[in-house]
Every structure is written in structure tokens, then in C-alpha cells.
N, C-alpha and C positions, 0 to 999 in steps of 0.2 A: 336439534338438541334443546334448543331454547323452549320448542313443545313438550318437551318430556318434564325441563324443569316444573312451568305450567301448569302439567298434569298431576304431576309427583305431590305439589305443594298443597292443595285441597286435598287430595287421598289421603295425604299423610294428616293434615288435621282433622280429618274425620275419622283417622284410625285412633286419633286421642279417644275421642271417647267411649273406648273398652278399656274397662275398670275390672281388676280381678281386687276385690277385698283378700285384704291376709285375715283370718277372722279368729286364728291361733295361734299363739305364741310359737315363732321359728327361731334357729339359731343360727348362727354363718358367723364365725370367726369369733365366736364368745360375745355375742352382742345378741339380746333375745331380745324381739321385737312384734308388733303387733302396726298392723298397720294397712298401707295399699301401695301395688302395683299397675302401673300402665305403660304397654307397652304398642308401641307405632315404629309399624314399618312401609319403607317405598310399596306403591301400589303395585309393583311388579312380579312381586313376590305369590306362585303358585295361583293365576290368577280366573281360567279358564280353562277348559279343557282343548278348545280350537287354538289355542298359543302359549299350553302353559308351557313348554318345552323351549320355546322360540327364543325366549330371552335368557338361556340357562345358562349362568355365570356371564350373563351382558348386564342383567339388570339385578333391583332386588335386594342392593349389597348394602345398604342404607339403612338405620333405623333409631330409634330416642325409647330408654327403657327409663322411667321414672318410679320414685319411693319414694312415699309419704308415712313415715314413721308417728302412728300417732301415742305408742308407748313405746318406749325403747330404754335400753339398757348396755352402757358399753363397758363393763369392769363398774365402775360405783361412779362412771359418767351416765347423766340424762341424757337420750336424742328425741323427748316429747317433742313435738312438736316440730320436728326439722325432717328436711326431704333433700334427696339428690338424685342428680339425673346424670345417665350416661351417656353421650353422642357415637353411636358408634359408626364405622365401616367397615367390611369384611373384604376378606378375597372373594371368596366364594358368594351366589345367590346364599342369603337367611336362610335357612332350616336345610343345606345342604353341608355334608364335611365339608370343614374348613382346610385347604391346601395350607395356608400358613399364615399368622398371627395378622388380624388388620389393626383397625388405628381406634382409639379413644379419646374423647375429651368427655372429662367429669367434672360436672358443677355442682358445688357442695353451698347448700345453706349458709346466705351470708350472717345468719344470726348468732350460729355456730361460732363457740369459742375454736383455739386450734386445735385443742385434743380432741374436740369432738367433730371437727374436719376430718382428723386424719382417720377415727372412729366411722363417719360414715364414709371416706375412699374404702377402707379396708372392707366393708360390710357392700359397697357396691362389687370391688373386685368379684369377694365370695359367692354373690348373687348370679353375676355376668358371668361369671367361665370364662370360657376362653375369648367370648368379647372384648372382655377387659383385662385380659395379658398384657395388652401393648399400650398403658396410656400415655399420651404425650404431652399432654396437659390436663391442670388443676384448675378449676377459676373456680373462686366465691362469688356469690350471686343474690339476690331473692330469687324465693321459689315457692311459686305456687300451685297447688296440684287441689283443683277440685272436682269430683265425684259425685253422680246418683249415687243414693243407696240402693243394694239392689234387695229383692225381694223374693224369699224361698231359694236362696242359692243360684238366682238365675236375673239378668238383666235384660230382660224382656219380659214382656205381661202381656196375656193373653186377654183380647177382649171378647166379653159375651156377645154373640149374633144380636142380631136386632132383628124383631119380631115384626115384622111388617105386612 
């Protein structure tokens, strides 16, 4: 067990850095926003083809969805500049139907007044689905979420051969 913790803990911070830019105004529960998403999950999650089946609903069921709101709008409240993040666990392996509701904890910008706390829970809820049906706790926090830009719609760059 204690290896899986281990293993799990580098994976998952190297899953931080996939960065999806929101690069157009969306909307989720009356709140229009423009901003970035990143999302990391357990390394378990559909991982090979020699074992991807092995750990089906043993593993995988872990993961941290982040939002960095860099314009936002919630009713005639600002969320410039404020981000929150959802801790989740599933019943079920990530990207499998979920049998039934897992657990949440959302941590909301501690910069955030409270309307605009409760402004970005609601705007996580909308985003997560069914992740975030069952949160069991709120915390305020700092948070900070930073990102390459990516270039041509794509986070990766191709380099020219070298002519040798």
C-alpha cells in the first residue's frame, strides 16, 4: 500500500502540468468566465494496455480539478483573479459510470469575499457534475495555479531535425 501511496504522489504531480486554457467566455450557473482549467488524476487511471483492466474499480478513483478564473463574472460580483479547486473521490475508476455519489472537498480563494466564495462553490459544482454532488467540506485557502501558455491550441512543440 505504502508503494502505491509513493507512486501515486509523483504521477499525480506531473499530471499537474496539463493545462487546458478556457480561451472563451463559458457559462455554468450565471457566472461567465474566461480563464484555465487543470486537471490531475491517480496514475491508475487507463494506464496500459497489458493491465489497463487489472485495477478496474480498485484503483483510479482519486483526482484534484482546478480553476483559475482570470475574468469572471458572478451576477455584478467580480471573480478576476480568484481560482478554486476540488479534491475529489469516486466510487467508481475516473472516466467509468459512477455506481453512486463519492466525496468532495472544495477549496475556494481565500481572497474571496463570501459571496464570492459561495459564487465560486456554485461555479465548481456546475463544472464537476456529478464529482461534486456530495461535497463534505468547504475550506478557504490561497491558491495558486500557474500555467505555460500554450501555443496554436496545442501544449507541445514540435522541434525541427537537426541537420547533421
Amino acid at each position: 500500500m505504502l508503494r502505491r501511496i509513493l507512486f501515486a504522489i509523483p504521477a499525480l504531480a506531473l499530471s499537474l502540468t496539463v493545462v487546458n486554457p478556457l480561451s472563451t467566455a463559458n457559462e455554468a450557473g450565471s457566472i461567465q468566465f474566461k480563464g484555465m482549467y487543470v486537471e490531475a488524476r491517480t496514475c491508475d487511471v487507463w494506464t496500459g494496455p497489458c493491465f489497463a483492466n487489472a485495477d478496474f474499480n480498485l484503483g483510479g478513483m482519486q483526482g484534484v480539478m482546478a480553476w483559475r478564473i482570470e475574468k469572471g463574472q458572478a451576477g455584478d460580483q467580480s471573480l478576476d483573479g480568484l481560482s478554486v479547486v476540488a479534491v475529489i473521490t469516486a466510487t467508481n475508476t475516473l472516466g467509468l459510470d459512477q455506481r453512486s455519489p463519492g466525496k468532495a472537498v472544495i477549496i475556494v480563494d481565500s481572497k474571496a469575499t463570501a459571496t464570492q466564495r459561495e459564487a465560486l462553490v456554485r461555479f465548481a459544482k456546475k463544472q464537476g457534475g456529478q464529482f461534486l454532488e456530495n461535497v463534505v467540506k468547504v475550506h478557504a485557502a490561497p491558491i495558486r495555479i500557474d500555467g505555460c501558455p500554450c501555443k496554436s491550441n496545442a501544449c507541445t512543440e514540435s522541434m525541427p531535425a537537426s541537420r547533421n
